[in-house]
C-alpha positions in Angstrom: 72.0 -101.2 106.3 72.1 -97.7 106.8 74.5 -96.9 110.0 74.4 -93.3 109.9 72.5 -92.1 113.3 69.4 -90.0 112.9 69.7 -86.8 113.7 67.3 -85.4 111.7 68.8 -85.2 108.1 72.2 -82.8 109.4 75.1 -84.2 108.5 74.5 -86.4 105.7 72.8 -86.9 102.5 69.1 -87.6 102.0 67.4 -91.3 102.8 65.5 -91.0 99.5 67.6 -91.6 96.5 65.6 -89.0 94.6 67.4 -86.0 94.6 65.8 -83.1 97.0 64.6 -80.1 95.9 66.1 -76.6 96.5 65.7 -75.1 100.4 65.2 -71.8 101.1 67.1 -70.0 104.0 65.3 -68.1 106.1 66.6 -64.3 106.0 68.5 -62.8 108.5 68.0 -58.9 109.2 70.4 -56.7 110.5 69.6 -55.2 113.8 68.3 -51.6 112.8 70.8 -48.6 114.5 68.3 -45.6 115.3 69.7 -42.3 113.4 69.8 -39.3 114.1 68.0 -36.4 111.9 70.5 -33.8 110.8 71.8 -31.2 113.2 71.1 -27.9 111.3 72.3 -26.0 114.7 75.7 -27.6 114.5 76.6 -28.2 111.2 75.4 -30.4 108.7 77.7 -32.7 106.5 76.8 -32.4 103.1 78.7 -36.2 102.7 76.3 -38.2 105.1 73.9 -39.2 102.3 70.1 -39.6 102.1 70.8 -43.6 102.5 72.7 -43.4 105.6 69.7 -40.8 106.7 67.0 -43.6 106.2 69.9 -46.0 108.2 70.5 -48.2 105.1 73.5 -50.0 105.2 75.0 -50.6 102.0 77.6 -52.6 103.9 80.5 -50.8 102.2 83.2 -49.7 105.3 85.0 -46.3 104.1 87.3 -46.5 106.9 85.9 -43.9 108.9 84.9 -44.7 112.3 82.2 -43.3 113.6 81.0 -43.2 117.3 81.9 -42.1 120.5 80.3 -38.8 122.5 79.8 -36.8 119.5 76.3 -38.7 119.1 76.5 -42.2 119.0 76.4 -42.2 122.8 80.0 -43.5 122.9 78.7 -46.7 122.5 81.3 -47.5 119.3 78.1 -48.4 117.1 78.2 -45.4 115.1 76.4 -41.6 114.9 77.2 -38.5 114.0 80.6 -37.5 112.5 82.4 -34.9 114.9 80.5 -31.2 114.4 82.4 -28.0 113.5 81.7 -25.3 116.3 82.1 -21.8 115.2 84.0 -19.2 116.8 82.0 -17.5 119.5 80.0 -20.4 119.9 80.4 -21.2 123.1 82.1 -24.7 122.4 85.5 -25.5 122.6 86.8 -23.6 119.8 88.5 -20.2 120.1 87.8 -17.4 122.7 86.2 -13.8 122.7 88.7 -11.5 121.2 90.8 -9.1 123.5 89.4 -6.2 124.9 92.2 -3.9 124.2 90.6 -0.4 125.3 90.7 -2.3 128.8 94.0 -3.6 128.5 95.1 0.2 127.7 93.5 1.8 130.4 94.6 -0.8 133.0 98.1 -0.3 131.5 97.6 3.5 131.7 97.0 3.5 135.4 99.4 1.3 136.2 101.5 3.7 134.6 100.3 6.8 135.9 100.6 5.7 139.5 104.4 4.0 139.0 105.4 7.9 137.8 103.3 9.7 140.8 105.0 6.6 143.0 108.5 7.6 142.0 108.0 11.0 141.6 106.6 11.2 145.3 109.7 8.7 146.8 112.1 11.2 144.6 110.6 14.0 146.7 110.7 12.6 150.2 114.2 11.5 149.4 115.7 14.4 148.2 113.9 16.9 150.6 115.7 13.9 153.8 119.1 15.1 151.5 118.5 19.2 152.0 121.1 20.5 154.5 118.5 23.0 156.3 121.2 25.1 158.6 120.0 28.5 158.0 117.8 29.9 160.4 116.3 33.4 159.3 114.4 33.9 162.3 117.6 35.0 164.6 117.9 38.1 162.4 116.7 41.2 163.6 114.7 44.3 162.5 114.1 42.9 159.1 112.3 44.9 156.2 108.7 44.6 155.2 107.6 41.5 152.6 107.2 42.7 148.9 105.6 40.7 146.6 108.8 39.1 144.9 110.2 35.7 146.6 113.5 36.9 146.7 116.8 34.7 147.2 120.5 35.4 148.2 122.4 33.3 146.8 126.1 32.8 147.9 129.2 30.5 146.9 131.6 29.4 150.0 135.1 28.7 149.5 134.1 26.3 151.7 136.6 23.4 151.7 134.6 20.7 153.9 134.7 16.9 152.9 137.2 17.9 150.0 140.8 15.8 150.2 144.1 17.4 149.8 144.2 15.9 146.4 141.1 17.5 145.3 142.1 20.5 146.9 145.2 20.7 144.3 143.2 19.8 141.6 140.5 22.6 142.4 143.2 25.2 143.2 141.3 26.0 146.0 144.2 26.0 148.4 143.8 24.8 152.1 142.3 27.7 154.6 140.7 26.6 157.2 137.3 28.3 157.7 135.2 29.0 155.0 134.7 32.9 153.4 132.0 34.1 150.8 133.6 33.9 147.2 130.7 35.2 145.6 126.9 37.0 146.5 124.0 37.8 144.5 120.1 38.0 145.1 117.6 36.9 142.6 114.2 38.2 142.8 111.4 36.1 141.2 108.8 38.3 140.2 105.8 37.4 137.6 106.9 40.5 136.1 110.6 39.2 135.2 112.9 37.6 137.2 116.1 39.6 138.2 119.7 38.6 139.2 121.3 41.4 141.1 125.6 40.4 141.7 126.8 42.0 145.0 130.3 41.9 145.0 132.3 40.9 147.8 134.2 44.5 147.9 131.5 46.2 148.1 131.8 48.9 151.4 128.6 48.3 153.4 127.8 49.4 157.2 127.4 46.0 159.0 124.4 46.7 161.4 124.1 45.3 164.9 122.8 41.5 165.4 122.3 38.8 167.7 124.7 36.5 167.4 123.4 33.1 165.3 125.3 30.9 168.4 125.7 33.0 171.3 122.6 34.8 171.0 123.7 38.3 172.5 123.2 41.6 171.1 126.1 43.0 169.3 126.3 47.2 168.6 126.9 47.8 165.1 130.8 47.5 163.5 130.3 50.4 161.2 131.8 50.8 157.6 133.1 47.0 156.1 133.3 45.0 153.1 130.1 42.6 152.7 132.1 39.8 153.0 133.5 40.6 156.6 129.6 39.6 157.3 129.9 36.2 156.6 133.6 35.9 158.4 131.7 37.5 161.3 128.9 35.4 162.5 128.1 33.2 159.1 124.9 33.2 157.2 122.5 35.1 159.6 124.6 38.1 159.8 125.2 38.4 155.7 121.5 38.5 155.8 121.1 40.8 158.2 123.8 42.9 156.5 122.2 43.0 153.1 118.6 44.0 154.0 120.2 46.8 156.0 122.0 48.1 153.6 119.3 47.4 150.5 115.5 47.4 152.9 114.7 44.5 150.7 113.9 41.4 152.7 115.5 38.3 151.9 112.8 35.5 151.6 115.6 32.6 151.2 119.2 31.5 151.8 121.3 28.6 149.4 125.1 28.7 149.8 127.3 25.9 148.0 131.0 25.2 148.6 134.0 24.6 146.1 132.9 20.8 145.7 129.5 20.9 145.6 129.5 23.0 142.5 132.1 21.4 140.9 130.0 18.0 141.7 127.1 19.8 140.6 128.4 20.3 136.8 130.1 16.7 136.6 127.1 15.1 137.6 125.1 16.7 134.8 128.3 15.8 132.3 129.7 19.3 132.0 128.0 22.6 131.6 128.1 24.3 127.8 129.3 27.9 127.6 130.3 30.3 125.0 133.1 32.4 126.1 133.5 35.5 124.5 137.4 35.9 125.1 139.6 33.5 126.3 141.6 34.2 129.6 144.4 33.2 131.8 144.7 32.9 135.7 147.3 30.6 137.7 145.1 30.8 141.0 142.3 30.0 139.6 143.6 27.6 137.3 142.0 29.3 134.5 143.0 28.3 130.7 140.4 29.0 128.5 140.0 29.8 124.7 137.4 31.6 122.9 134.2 30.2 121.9 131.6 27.8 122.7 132.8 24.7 125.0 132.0 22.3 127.7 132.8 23.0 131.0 133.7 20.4 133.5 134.0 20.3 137.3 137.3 21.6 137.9 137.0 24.1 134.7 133.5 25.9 136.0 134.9 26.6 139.4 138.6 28.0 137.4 135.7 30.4 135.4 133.8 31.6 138.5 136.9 32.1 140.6 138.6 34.2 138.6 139.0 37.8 139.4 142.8 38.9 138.5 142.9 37.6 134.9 140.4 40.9 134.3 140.7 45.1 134.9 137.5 45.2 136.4 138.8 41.9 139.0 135.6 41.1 141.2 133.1 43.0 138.9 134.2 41.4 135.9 133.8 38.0 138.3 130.0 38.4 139.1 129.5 39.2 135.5 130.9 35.4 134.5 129.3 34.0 137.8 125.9 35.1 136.7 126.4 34.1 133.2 127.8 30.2 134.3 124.6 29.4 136.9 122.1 30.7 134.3 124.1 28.0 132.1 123.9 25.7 134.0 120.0 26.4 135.3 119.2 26.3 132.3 120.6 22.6 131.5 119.5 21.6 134.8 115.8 22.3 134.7 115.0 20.4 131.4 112.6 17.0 131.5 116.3 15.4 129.9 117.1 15.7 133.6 114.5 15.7 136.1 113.0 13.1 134.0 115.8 10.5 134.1 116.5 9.3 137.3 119.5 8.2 136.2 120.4 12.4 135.6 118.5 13.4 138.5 119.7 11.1 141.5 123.1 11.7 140.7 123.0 15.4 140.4 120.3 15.7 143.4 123.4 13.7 145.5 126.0 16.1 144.0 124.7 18.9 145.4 122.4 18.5 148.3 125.4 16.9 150.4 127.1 20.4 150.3 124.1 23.1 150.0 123.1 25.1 152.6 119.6 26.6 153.2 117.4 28.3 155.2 115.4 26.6 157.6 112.1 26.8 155.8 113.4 26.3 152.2 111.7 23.3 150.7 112.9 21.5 147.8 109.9 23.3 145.9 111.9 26.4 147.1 114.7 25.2 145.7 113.4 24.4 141.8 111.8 27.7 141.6 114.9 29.5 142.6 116.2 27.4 139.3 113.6 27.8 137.2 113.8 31.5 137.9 117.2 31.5 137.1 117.1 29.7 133.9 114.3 32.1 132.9 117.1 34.9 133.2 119.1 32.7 130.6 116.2 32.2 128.2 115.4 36.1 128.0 112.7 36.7 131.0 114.3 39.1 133.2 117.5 40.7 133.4 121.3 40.0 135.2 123.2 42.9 136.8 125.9 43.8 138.6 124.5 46.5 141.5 125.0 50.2 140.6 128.5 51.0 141.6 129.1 54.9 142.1 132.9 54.7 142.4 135.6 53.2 145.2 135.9 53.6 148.6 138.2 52.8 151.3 140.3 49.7 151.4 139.9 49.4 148.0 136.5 48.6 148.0 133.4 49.5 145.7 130.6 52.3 146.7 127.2 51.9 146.2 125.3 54.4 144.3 122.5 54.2 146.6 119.9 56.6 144.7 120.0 53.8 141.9 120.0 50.7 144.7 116.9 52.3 146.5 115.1 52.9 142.7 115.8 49.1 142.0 114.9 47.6 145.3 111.7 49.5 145.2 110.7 48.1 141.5 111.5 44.5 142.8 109.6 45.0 146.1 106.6 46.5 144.3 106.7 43.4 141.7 107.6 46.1 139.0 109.9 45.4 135.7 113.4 46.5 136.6 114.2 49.4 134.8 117.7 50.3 136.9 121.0 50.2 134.4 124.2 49.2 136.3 127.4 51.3 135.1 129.7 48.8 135.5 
């Protein structure tokens, strides 16, 4: 009795004893996976072979797994491998290379503007800084314009701001008031620039005036030593006094005190200067040996003071005076330090807090009365004492006034100065 169940011949052997003969399975096909043709545009892989091309499956995993959204859809059930993308392509790879001719002229104007920027602020500053005291227009019967700008330039033994310390170190001693310690004009012409000394003993007539404070008219005081001008009624009378006794008219007026100067050379870091013989003076607190040396502060003001070390005293004075500020002109105006701000700002402060100038003296003024005088250093133009003829009353030193009139006219008329001083 047979108690397997039937259900229909699976899970047991056959009812007939014979054996059965062989079955055949029906064959199962793999779902086919659409392919894709090769991408020529985007790179074609050499190792994806002509059977995976026809989407035969040979059934033999490399390991690689392919899929995703790089063709198969991101559907996991295969495609095309990740694609190279070239440079430039547009994909994801690198960027365009920099432009650098527009990175250079970007960088160039940003440049160009910082410099005008500074350079402007520089100005506005220093020209706020300028001490403009002078006013020109309260002196009277003045001479015609020539075609020179012309400049009288004068040191004060001006004390002001200086402590009683700096006082002793300066040997400047402690009188109140302040007197001209030296004078000179400078004439910039286009034919050569020319520094004319006027020393301070010289015997001049001192014209009438207005005063500069009181405004009345004063008759003239006859026969004087220039510098009784300035102890008279300052600035505008010096002026006044100089064009009288000269006809040139003076265009410009800069005066610096005993520390300003000294400021002046520290700020630049000293001043070099070759001296030809080495001197001694106890006022002056002069020491020097020959040849070439740096000059500080407190040393340039002991070489333009001194007047008693030497036989010719105050002529022998403007001759070193003339030969220090072309000195130090000449390191003054150089792009080193007008350039640097950290060489111009400290010397601009150094001197503008104790010079002096004419009310319409701009700092543009002010640089070419530099330039001019550095030019005197470098060979264009000439430095002179003015003709002396002899000595007059007092002491003092006469004017030999046929040469002074020949030299005033060749700097009026824009002429090269042919004049010889004597002395």
């Amino acid at each position: 009795m047979n108690d397997w169940p039937d259900d229909g011949g699976y899970g047991r052997g056959p009812a007939n004893p014979q054996p059965e003969g062989p079955r055949r399975m029906s064959h199962v096909q793999r779902p086919q996976v659409p392919q894709q043709p090769p991408r020529y545009d985007q790179g074609y892989d050499p190792s994806f072979t002509q059977a995976q091309g026809t989407g035969y499956d040979s059934g033999y995993n490399t390991g690689q797994v392919y899929g995703g959204a790089q063709g198969g859809g991101g559907d996991g059930r295969g495609g095309i491998p990740p694609q190279y993308t070239p440079p430039g392509s547009g994909g994801s790879g690198t960027g365009p290379a920099p432009d650098w001719r527009k990175r250079i002229k970007v960088g160039s104007i940003v440049l160009v503007v910082g410099v005008l920027a500074w350079g402007i602020g520089t100005y506005a500053w220093a020209s706020s800084q300028m001490r403009n005291e002078v006013d020109l227009s309260k002196v009277i019967e003045r001479p015609s314009e020539g075609d020179c700008t012309t400049y009288l330039i004068v040191g004060s033994d001006s004390r002001e701001g200086m402590s009683a310390e700096e006082k002793k170190k300066l040997h400047t001693g402690s009188a109140e008031g302040k007197r001209t310690d030296s004078m000179m004009i400078l004439a910039a012409c286009s034919s050569g620039n020319t520094m004319v000394s006027l020393p301070r003993d010289s015997w001049v007539t001192i014209p009438s005036f207005v005063g500069s404070e009181s405004g009345k008219k004063y008759g003239a005081r006859g026969g004087s030593k220039l510098n009784a001008a300035y102890a008279m009624d300052g600035p505008e009378l010096l002026v006044r006094t100089v064009e009288y006794n000269t006809g040139l008219r003076i265009d410009h007026y800069a005066e610096i005190g005993f520390a300003g100067f000294a400021n002046i050379v520290d700020a630049l870091g000293g001043v070099e200067l070759n001296i030809e013989k080495g001197f001694k003076d106890k006022k002056s607190g002069a020491d020097f040996q020959a040849g070439t040396q740096t000059l500080n502060g407190e040393q340039a003001l002991a070489f333009v003071r001194t007047r008693y070390a030497f036989a010719e005293s105050d002529l022998a004075r403007t001759k070193n005076q003339q030969k220090f500020l072309s000195a130090l002109a000449n390191q003054a105006a150089t792009p080193g330090t007008i350039l640097n701000p950290f060489a111009l700002y400290p010397t601009l402060g150094a001197g503008l807090d104790t010079l002096i100038v004419d009310k319409d003296m701009s700092l543009y003024d002010l640089g070419t009365m530099f330039f001019a005088m550095k030019g005197i250093s470098g060979g264009d133009g000439k430095s002179m004492n003015i003709p002396i003829a002899g000595t007059a009353p007092q002491g003092s030193l006469k004017w030999d006034m046929p040469k002074v009139k020949q030299l005033v006219e060749q700097i009026r008329n824009d002429q090269k100065v042919t004049v010889e001083s004597n002395r």
